[in-house]
TIDOPA-418167 format. One record per atom (N, C-alpha, C): atom name; residue in one letter; residue number from 1; x, y, z. Coordinates in nm, 2 decimals. Each point is the difference from the previous one (the first is absolute). Layout:
# TIDOPA-418167
[CA; A; NUM; [X; Y; Z]]
...
***
This chain:
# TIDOPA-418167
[N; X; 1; [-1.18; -0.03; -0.77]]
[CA; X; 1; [0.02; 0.00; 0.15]]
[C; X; 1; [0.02; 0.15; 0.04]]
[N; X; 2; [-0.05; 0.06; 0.09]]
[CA; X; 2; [-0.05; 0.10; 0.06]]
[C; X; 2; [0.21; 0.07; 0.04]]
[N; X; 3; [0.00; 0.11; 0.03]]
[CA; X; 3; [0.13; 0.03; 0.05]]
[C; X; 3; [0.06; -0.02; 0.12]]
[N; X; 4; [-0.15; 0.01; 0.06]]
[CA; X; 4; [0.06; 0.01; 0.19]]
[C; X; 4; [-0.03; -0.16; 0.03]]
[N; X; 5; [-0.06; -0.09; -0.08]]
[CA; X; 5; [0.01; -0.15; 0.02]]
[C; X; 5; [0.14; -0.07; -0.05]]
[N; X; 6; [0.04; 0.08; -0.12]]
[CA; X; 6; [0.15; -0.03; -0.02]]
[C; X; 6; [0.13; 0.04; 0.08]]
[N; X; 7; [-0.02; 0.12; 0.08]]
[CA; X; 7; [0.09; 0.06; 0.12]]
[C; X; 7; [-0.04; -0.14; 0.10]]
[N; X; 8; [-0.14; 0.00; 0.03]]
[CA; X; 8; [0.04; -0.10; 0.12]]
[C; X; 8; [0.05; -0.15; -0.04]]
[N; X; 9; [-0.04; -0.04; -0.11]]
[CA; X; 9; [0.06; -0.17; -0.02]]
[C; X; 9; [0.15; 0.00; -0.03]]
[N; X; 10; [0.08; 0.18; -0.06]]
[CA; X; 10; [0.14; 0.01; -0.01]]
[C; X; 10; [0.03; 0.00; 0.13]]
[N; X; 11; [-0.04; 0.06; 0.11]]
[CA; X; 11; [0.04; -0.01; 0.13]]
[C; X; 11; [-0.01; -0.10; 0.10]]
[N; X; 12; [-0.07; -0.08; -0.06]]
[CA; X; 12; [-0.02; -0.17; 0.14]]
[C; X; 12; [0.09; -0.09; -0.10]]
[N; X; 13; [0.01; 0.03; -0.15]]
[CA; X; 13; [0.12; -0.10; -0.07]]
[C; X; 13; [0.15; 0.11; 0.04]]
[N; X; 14; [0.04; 0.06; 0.04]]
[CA; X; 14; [0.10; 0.07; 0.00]]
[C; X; 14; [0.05; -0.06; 0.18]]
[N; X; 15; [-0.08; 0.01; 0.06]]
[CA; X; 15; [0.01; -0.05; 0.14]]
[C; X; 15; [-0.02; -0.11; 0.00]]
[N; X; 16; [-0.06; -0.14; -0.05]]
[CA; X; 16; [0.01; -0.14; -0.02]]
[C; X; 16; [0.12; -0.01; -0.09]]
[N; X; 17; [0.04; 0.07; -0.07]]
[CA; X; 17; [0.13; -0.08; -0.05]]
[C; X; 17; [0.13; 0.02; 0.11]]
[N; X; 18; [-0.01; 0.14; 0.07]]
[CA; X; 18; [0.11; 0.03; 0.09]]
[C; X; 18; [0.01; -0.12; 0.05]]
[N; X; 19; [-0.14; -0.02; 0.13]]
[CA; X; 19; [0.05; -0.10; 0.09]]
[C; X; 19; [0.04; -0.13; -0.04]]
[N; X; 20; [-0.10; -0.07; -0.12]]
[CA; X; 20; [0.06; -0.15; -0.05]]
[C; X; 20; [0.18; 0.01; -0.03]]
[N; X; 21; [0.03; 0.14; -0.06]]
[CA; X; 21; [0.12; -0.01; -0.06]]
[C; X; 21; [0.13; 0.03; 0.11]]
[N; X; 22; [-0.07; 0.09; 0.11]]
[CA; X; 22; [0.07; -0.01; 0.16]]
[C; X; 22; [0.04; -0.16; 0.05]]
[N; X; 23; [-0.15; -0.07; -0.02]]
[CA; X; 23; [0.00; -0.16; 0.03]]
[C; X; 23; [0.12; -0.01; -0.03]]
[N; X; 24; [-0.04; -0.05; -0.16]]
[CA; X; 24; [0.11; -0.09; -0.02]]
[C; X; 24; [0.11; 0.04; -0.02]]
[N; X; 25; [0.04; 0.12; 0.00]]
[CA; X; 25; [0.10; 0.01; 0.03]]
[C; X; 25; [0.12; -0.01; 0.11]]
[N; X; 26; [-0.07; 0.02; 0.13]]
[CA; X; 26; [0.03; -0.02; 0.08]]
[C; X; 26; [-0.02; -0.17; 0.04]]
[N; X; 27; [-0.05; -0.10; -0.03]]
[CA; X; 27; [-0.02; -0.13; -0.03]]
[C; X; 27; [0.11; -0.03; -0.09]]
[N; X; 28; [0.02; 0.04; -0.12]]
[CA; X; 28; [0.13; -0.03; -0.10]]
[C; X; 28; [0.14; 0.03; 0.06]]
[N; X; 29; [0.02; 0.07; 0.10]]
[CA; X; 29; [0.14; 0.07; 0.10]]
[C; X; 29; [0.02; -0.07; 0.09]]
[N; X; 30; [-0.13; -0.04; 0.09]]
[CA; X; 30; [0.02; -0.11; 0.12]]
[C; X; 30; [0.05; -0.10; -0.02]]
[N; X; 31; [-0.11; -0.04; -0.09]]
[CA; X; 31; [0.02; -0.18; -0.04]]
[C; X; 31; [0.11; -0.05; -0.07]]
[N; X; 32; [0.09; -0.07; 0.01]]
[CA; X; 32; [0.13; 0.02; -0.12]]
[C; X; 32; [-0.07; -0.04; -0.09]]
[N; X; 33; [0.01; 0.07; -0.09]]
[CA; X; 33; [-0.07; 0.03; -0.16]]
[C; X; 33; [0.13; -0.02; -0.07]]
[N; X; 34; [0.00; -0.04; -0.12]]
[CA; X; 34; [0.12; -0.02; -0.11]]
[C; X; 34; [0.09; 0.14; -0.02]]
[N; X; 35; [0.09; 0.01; 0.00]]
[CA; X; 35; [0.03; 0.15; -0.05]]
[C; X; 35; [0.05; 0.02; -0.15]]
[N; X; 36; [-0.05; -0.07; -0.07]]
[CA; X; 36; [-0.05; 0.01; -0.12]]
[C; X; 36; [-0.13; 0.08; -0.02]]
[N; X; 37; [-0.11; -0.05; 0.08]]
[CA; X; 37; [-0.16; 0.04; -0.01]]
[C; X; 37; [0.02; 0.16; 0.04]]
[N; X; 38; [0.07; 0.04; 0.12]]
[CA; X; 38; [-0.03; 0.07; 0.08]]
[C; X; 38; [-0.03; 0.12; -0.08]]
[N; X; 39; [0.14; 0.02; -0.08]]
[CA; X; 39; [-0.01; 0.16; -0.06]]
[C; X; 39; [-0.15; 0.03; -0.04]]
[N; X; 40; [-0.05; -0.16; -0.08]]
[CA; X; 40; [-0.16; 0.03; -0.06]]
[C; X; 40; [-0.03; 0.03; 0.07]]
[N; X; 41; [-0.04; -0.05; 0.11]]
[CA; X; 41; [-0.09; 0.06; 0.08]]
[C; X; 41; [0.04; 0.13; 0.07]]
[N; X; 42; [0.03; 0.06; -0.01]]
[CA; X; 42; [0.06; 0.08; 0.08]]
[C; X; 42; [-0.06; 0.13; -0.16]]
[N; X; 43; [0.04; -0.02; -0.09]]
[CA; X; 43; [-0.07; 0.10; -0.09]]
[C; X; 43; [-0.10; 0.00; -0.03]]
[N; X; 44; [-0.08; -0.08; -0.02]]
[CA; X; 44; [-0.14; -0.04; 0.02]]
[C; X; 44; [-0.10; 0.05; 0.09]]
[N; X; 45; [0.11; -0.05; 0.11]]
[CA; X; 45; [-0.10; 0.05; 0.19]]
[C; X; 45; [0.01; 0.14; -0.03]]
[N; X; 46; [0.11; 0.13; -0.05]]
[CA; X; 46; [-0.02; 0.11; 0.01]]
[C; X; 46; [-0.05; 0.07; -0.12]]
[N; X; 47; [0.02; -0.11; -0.07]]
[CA; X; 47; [-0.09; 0.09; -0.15]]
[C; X; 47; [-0.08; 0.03; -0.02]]
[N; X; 48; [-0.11; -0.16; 0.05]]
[CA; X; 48; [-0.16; 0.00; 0.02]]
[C; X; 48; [-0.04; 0.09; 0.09]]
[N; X; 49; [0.02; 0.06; 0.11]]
[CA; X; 49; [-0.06; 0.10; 0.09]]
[C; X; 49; [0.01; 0.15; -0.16]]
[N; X; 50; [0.12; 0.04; 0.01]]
[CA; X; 50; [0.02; 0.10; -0.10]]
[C; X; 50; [-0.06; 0.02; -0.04]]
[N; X; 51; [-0.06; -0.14; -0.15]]
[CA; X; 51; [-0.10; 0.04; -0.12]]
[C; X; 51; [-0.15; 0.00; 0.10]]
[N; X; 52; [-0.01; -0.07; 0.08]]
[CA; X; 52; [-0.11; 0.04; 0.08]]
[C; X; 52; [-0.04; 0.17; -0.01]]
[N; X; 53; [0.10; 0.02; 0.10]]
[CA; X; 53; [0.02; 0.14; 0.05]]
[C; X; 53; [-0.02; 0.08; -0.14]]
[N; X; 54; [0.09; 0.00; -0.12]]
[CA; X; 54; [0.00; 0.11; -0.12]]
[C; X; 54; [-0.14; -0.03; -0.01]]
[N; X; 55; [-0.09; -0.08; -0.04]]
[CA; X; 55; [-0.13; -0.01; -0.04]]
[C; X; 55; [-0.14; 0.07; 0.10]]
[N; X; 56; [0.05; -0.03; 0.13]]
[CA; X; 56; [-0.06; 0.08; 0.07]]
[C; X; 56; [0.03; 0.16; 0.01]]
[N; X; 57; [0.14; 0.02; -0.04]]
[CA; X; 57; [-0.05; 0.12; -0.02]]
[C; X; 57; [-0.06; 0.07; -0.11]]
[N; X; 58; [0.03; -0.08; -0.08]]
[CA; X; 58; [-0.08; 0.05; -0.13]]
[C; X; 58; [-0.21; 0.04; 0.03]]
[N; X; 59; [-0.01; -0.08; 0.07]]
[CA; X; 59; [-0.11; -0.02; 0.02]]
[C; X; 59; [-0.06; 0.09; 0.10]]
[N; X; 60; [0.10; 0.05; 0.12]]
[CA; X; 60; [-0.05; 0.12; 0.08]]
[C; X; 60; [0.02; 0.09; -0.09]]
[N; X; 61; [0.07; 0.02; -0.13]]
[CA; X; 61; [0.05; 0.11; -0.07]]
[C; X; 61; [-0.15; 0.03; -0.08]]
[N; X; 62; [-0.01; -0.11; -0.11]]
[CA; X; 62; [-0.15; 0.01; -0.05]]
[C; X; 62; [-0.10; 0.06; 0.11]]
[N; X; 63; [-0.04; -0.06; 0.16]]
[CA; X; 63; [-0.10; 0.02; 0.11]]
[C; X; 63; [0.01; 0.19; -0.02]]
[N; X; 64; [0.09; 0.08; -0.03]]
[CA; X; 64; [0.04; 0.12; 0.04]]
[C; X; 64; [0.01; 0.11; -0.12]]
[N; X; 65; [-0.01; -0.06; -0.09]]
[CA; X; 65; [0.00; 0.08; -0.13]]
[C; X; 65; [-0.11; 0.10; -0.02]]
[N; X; 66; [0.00; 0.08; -0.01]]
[CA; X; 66; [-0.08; 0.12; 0.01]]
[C; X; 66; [-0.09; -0.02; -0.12]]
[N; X; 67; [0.03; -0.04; -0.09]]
[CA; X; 67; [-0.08; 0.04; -0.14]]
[C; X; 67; [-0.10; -0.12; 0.04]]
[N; X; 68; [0.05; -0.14; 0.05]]
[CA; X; 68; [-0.10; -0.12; 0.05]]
[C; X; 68; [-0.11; 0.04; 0.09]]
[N; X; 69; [0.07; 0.03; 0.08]]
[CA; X; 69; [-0.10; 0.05; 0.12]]
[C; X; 69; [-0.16; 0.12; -0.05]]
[N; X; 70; [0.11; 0.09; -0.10]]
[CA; X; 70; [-0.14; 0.13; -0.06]]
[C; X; 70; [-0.04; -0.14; -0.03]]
[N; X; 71; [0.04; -0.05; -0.15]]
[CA; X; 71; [-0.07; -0.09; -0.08]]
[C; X; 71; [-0.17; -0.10; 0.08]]
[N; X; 72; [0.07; -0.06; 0.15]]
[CA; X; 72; [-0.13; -0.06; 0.10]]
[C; X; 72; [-0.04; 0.13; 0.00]]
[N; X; 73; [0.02; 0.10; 0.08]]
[CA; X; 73; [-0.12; 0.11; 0.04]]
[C; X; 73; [-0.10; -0.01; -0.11]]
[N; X; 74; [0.07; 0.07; -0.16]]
[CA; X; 74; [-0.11; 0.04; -0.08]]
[C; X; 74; [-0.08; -0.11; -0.04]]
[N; X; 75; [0.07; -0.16; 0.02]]
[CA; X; 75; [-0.09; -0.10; -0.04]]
[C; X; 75; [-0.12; 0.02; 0.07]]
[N; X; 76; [-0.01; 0.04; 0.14]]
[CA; X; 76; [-0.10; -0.01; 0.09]]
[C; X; 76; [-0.08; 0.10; 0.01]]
[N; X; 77; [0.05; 0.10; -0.10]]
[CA; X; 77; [-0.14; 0.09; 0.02]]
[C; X; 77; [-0.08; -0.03; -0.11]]
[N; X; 78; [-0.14; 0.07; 0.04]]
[CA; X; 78; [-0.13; -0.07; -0.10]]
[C; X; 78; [0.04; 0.11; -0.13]]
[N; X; 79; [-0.01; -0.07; -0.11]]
[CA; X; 79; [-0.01; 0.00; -0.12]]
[C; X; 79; [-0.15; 0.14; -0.05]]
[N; X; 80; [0.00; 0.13; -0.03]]
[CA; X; 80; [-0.10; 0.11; -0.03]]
[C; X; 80; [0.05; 0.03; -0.15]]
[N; X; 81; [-0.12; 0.04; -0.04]]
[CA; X; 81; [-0.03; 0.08; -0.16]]
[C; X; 81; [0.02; 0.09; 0.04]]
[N; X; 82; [0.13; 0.06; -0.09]]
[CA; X; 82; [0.03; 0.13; -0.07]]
[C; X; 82; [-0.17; 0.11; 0.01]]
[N; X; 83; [0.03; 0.09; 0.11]]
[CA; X; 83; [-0.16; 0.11; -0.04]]
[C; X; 83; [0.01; 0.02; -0.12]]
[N; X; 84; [0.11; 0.04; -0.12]]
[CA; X; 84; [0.01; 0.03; -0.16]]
[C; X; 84; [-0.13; -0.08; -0.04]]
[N; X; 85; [0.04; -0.20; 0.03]]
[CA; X; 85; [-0.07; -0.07; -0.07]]
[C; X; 85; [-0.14; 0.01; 0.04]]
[N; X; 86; [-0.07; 0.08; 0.08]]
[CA; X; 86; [-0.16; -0.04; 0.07]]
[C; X; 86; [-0.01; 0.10; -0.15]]
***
């Protein structure tokens, strides 16, 4: 999987887990919910955004790495014989 396709699918999973975990969280507060359950949810709802988030930034981090980035350029330039070897 390419870098900058892993930055964007870490960044629409990092923002889809916010709002589901906003949902329900705010659905588990409203509604009298057990207050047994609650704490879970309540660590869960803010966890999952988190590991979201650490992952994405891992992934803008990889997007920005200098040695990656030379690495594409020199992929992309065309491949020439050494003048030594003619």
């Amino acid at each position: 999987m390419s870098v900058r396709r892993r930055a964007i699918i870490a960044g629409l999973s990092a923002a889809l887990a916010t709002i589901i975990c906003g949902t329900l969280l705010a659905a588990a507060v409203l509604v009298p919910a057990p207050t047994v359950v609650l704490p879970f949810v309540i660590v869960s709802c803010l966890g999952c955004p988190m590991a979201a988030a650490y992952e994405m930034a891992l992934a803008l981090v990889a997007l920005r790495d200098p040695q990656a980035q030379l690495r594409r350029e020199l992929d992309r330039l065309p491949e020439a014989p050494h003048p030594m070897d003619l």
